[in-house]
C-alpha positions in Angstrom: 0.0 0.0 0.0 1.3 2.8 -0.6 -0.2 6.5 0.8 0.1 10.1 -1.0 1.1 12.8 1.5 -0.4 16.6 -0.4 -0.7 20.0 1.2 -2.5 22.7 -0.3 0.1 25.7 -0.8 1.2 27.8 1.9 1.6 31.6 2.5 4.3 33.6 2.5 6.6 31.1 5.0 5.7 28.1 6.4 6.6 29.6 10.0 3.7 32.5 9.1 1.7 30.1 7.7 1.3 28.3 11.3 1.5 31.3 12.9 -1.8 32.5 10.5 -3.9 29.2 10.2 -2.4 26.8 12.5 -0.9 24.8 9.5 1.9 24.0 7.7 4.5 21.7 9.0 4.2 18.3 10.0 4.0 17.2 13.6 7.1 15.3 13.9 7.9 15.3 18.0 4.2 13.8 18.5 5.3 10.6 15.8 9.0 10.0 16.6 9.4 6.5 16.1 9.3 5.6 20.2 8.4 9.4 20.7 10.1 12.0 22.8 10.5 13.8 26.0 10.7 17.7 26.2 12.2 19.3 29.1 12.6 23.0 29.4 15.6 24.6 31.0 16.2 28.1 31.7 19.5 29.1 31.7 20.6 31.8 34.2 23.9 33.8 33.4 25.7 31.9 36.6 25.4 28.3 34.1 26.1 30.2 30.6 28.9 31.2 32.0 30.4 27.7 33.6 29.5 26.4 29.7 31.9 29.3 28.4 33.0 32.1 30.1 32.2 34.7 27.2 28.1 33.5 27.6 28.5 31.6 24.1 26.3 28.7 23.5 27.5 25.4 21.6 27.4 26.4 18.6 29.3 29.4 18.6 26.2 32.0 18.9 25.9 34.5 22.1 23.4 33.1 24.4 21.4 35.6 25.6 20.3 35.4 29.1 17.0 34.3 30.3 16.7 32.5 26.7 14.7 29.4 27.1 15.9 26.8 25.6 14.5 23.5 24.8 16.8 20.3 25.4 15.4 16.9 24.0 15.9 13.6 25.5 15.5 11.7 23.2 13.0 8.3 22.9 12.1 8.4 19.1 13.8 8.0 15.5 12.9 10.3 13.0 10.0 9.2 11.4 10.3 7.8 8.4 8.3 7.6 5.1 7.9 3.4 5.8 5.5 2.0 8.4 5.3 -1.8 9.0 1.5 -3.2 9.9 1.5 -6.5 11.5 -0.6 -8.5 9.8 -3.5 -10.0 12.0 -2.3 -13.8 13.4 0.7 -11.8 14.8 1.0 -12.2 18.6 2.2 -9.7 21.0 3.5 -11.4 24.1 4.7 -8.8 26.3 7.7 -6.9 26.6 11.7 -7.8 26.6 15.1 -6.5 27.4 17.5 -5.1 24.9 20.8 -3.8 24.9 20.3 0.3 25.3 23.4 3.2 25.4 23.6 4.9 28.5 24.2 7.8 27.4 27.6 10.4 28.1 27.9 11.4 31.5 30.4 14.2 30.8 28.2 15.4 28.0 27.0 19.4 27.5 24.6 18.2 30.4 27.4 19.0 32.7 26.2 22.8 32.7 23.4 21.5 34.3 22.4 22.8 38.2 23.5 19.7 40.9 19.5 20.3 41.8 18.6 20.1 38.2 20.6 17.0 37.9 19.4 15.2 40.5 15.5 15.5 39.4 17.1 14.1 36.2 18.4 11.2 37.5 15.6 10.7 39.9 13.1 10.8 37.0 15.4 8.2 34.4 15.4 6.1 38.1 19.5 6.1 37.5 20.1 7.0 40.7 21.9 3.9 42.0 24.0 4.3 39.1 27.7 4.9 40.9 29.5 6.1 38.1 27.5 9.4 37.9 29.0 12.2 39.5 27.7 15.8 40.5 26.9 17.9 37.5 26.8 15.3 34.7 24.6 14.3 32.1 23.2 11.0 31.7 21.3 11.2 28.4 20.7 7.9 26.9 17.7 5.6 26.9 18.4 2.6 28.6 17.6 2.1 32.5 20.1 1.1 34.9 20.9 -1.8 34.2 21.8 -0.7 30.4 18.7 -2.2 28.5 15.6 -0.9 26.8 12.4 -2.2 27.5 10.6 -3.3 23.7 7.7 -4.7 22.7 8.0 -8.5 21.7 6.2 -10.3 18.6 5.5 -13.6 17.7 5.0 -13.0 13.9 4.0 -15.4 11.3 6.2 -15.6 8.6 4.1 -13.5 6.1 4.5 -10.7 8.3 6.0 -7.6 7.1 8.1 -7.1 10.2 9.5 -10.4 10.1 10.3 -10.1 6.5 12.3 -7.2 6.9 14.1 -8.1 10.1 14.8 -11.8 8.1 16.2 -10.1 5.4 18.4 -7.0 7.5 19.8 -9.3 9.8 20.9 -7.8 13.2 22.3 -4.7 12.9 24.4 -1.9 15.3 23.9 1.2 15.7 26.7 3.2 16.9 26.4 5.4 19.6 27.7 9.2 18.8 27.1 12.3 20.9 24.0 14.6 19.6 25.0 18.7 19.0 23.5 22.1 19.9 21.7 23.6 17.6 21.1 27.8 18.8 18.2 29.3 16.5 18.4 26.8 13.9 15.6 26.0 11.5 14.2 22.5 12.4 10.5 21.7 11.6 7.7 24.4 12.3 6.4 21.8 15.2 9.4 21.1 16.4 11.2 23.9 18.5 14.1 26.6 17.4 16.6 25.8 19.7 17.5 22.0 20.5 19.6 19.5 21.5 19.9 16.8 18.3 19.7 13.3 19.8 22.4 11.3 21.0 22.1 8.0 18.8 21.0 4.7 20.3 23.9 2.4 20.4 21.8 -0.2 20.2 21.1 -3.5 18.1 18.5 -5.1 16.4 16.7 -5.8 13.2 15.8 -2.9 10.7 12.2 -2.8 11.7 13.2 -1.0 15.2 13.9 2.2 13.2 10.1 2.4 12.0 6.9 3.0 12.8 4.7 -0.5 13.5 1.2 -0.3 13.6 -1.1 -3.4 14.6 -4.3 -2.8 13.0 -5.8 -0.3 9.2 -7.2 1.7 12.4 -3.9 2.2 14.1 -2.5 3.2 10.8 -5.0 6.0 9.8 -4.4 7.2 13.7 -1.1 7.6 13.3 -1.0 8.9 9.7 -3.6 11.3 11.4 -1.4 12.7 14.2 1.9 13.3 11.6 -0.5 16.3 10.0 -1.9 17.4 13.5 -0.7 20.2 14.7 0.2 20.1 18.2 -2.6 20.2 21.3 -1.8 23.4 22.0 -3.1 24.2 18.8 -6.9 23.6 17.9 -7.1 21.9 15.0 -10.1 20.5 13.0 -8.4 17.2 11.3 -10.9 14.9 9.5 -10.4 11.2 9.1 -12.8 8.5 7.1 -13.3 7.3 4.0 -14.4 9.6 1.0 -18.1 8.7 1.6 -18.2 9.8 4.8 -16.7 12.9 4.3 -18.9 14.3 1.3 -22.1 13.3 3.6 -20.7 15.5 6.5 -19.9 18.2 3.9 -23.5 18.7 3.0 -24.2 19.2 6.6 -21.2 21.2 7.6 -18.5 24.0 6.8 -15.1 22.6 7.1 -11.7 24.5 7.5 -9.8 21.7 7.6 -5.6 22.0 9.2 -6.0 18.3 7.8 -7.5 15.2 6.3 -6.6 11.7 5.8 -9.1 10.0 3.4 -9.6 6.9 2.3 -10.8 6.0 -1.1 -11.0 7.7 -4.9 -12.2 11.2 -5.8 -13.8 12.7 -8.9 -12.3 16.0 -9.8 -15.7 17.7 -8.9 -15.1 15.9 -4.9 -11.6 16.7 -5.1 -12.5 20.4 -5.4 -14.8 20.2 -2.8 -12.4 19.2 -0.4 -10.0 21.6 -1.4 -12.0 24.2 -1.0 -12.4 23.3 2.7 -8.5 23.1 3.5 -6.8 26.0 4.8 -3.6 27.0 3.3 -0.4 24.8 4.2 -3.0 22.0 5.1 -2.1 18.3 4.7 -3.7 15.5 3.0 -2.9 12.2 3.7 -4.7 10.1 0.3 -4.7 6.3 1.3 -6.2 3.7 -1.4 -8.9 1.6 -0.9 -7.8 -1.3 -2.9 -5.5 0.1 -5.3 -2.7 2.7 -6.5 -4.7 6.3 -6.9 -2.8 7.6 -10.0 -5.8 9.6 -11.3 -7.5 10.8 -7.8 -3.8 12.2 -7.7 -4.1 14.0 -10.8 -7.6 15.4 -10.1 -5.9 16.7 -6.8 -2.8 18.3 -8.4 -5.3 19.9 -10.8 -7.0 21.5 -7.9 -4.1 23.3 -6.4 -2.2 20.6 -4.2 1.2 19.4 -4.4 2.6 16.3 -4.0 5.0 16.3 -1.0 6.1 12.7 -0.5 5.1 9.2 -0.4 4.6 6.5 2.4 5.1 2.9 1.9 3.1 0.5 3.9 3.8 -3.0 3.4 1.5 -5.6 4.1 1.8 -9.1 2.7 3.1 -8.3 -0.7 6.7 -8.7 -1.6 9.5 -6.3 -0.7 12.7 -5.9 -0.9 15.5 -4.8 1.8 19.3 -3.4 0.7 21.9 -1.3 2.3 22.8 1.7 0.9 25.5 2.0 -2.2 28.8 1.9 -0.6 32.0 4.5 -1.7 33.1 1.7 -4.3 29.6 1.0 -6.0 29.1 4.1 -5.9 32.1 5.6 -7.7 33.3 2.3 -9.7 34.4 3.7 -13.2 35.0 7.0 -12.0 38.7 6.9 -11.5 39.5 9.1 -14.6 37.0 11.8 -13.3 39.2 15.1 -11.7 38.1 15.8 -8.0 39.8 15.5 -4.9 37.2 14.1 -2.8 33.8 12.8 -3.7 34.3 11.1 -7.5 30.0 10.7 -7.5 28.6 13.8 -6.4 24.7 12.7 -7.2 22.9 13.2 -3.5 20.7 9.9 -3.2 22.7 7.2 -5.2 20.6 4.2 -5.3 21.7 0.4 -4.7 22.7 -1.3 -7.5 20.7 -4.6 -6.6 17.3 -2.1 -5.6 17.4 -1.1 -9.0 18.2 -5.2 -10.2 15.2 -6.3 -8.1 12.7 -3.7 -9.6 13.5 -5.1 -12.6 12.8 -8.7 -12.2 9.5 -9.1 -14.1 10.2 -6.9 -17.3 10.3 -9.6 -20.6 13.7 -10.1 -22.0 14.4 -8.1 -24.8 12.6 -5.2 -23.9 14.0 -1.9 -23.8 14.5 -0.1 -19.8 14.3 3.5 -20.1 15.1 6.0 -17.7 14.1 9.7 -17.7 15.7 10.4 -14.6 18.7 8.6 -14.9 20.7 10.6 -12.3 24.2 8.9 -11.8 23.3 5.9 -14.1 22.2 3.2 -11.2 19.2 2.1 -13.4 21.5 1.4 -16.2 23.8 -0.2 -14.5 21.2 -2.9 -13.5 19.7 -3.0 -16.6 22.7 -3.9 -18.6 23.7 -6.5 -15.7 20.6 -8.1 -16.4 21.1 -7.6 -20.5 18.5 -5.5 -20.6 18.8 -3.0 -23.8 18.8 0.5 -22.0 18.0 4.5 -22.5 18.6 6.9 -20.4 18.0 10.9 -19.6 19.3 13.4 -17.7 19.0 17.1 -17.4 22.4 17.4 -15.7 25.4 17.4 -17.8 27.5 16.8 -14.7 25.0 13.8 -13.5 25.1 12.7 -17.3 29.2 12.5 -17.2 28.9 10.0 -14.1 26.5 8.0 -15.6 27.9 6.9 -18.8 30.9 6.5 -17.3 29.6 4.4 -14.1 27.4 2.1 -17.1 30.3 2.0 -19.7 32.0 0.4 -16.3 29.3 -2.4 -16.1 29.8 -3.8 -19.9 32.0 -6.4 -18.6 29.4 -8.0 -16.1 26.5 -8.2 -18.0 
C-alpha cells in the first residue's frame, strides 16, 4: 500500500503560515518512532557562563540570558516515510530487554544545576548508578541496568516485520554524541533551539527504526497525528473514507488543518475538499484497494502538491538493501578530476534495488530512464542484458552515468 502525502500551498513562510492558520508543517515530536521527551531549562547567566566564560552557547552564537531553551531527551527516530503493519495472526507477548546506550555522563549536560541534575536522574530512576557524578549528564535511553524495555512479537512468517528483520539481519547502531543547535531551522512543530539526539547504540533488526502499527485503524491514527498540529493548537483534522466525508460536507462547513481520506475522488469531490483546506493543510490520500494515479491527478489539478510518499507494506513482496557503498558508488569514476567525492549525485541508489525492480520486465525489452541521475538504473539493466535509454537534465549527472554504465559492460 502505498499513501500520497499533499498540502495545499502555503503563505508567505511556512513559519507564518502556522502562525496565520495553524498549518503547515508536520508534527514530527508527537510521531518520533518511540516518541520523545521535552524538558525545558532556563538558563541563568551563573550556568552560561560555567558552559563558556564569554556567555557563548555550543554552537558558537551568544546566548542571551534568560533565553529558554528546549533540550530533547531523546525516545524516538525520525520518522520515516515506511510503516510496518502487523498482519492480524501476529502475537504480541509482552515486553523484553535489549541492549540500550547509557548515554555520556560528561556530555554538554554538565552545565546542568547539581538540583537540576538530581530531578534528572531521579526521574530516568539512574540514581543507583555509581559512576554518575555531581553535574553530569546521563542522556541515553536505557535504564540502569543498560537495557531498553521493547515490545516482543510472535510473527508469522508473512508478516511484514519479520520479513524485513529476516532479510536485514541484526544490525548496530553506533552510539555518537548529539550537538546544539542555537536558532536553527528545524520543523515548524518542532522547537528553534534544540539539543539533536544522541544516537542509540543499540542492536536489532531494521524494523526497530520504523513506525509499526497493529491494525488499518492504528494506521490511519497515526497517519492522522503526523498532519496534527500540536494540542496546543486547535485543529479541526478529518479522518474516514471519501463517503463519509462528502455526507458531513453537506451538513457542515469545514476549515480543515488536515485530512486523511480513504478511497478515490472525482475532480468535482476533489474540489470540494480543497475548498475546505486551509492553506499549508495536509492531505494524507490512502487507497482503498489500489494505486490512486488519477485521484492524484484530479488533486494536483485542484491546487495541491505532491510532498512525498509512504510505503506501507503488508503481505506483498519487498525488498530490503543497504545503501551503495563508496566503491559501488564511484566504480568507473577513477579518470574523473576531484579530490574528494568522485560521485557527487545526493541519493545514489543500490545497485541490486534497482536489479530487483527489474525482475518481471520480458527479456528483450528496452529499460528507459528519464531520470537517470548517476546511471544506477542502467547499470542494472545492462547486468541483467536489458537494452537501455537513459536521460538526464544534468550534464554533470550525465558524465557519471555513462561513465559508471560504460564500467558495467563487462558483467553483464
Amino acid at each position: 500500500m502505498i499513501a500520497t502525502l499533499l498540502r495545499k500551498p502555503i503563505k508567505k513562510t511556512v513559519a507564518q503560515n502556522a502562525l496565520e492558520n495553524g498549518c503547515g508543517g508536520l508534527n514530527i515530536d508527537a510521531t518520533r518512532v518511540g516518541y520523545s521527551d521535552v524538558e525545558r531549562i532556563d538558563f541563568d547567566a551563573k550556568q552560561r557562563q560555567q558552559a563558556d566564560p564569554e556567555e557563548k552557547g555550543w554552537s558558537g552564537h551568544v546566548a542571551k540570558v534568560g533565553t529558554e531553551i528546549q533540550m530533547f531527551k531523546e525516545k524516538g527516530r525520525w520518522p520515516a516515510n515506511f510503516v510496518l503493519k502487523h498482519v492480524p495472526d501476529c502475537e504480541l507477548k509482552g515486553t523484553k530487554k535489549v541492549k540500550g546506550h547509557r548515554g555520556y555522563p560528561n556530555g554538554p549536560g554538565g552545565i546542568w544545576s547539581k538540583k537540576y541534575h538530581e530531578n534528572h536522574q531521579q526521574d530516568r530512576k539512574l540514581t543507583n548508578v555509581k559512576t554518575i557524578k555531581d553535574n553530569e549528564a546521563w542522556v541515553g535511553h536505557a535504564d540502569k541496568d543498560g537495557k531498553e524495555t521493547i515490545a516482543d512479537w510472535d510473527c508469522v512468517d508473512r508478516c511484514p516485520v519479520k520479513n524485513l528483520d529476516g532479510q536485514s539481519g541484526v544490525l548496530k547502531s553506533g552510539a555518537m554524541m548529539g550537538s546544539y543547535k542555537m536558532w536553527g531551522r528545524n520543523g515548524i512543530y518542532s522547537g528553534a533551539n534544540e539539543y539533536s539526539a544522541t544516537t542509540y547504540g543499540d542492536s536489532g533488526g531494521a524494523s526497530r527504526y520504523f513506525k509499526q502499527v497493529t491494525s488499518f485503524k492504528d494506521l490511519l491514527e497515526y497517519l492522522a497525528l503526523l498532519i496534527t498540529p500540536p494540542k496546543e493548537i486547535k485543529s479541526n483534522v478529518f479522518i474516514g473514507y471519501v463517503d463519509d466525508f462528502l455526507v458531513e460536507l453537506e451538513w457542515y462547513e469545514f476549515d480543515l488543518h488536515g485530512a486523511v481520506i480513504i478511497g478515490e475522488l472525482t475532480k468535482e469531490q476533489a474540489q470540494s475538499l480543497v475548498d475546505c483546506m486551509l492553506p499549508g493543510s495536509h492531505l494524507v490520500l490512502v487507497p482503498y484497494d489500489s494505486y490512486h494515479v488519477q485521484t492524484i491527478v484530479h488533486l494536483e489539478d485542484c491546487g495541491l502538491e505532491v510532498r512525498d510518499s509512504i510505503f506501507i507494506p503488508e503481505e506483498e513482496e519487498f525488498m530490503y538493501a543497504k545503501k551503495a557503498s563508496k566503491k559501488e558508488r564511484e566504480k568507473g569514476l577513477e579518470d574523473l578530476n576531484s579530490e574528494k567525492r568522485k560521485n557527487t549525485h545526493p541519493t545514489v541508489k543500490p545497485i541490486t534495488i534497482m536489479e530487483w525492480c527489474l525482475r518481471d520486465i520480458p527479456k528483450g525489452d528496452n529499460v528507459v530512464d528519464p531520470f537517470m541521475g548517476s546511471g544506477t538504473t542502467g547499470i542494472a539493466a545492462r547486468r541483467q542484458g536489458y537494452p537501455f535509454v537513459g536521460m538526464e537534465i544534468s550534464p554533470e549527472y550525465l558524465k557519471i552515468a555513462r561513465a559508471r554504465i560504460e564500467s558495467a559492460k563487462d558483467e553483464s
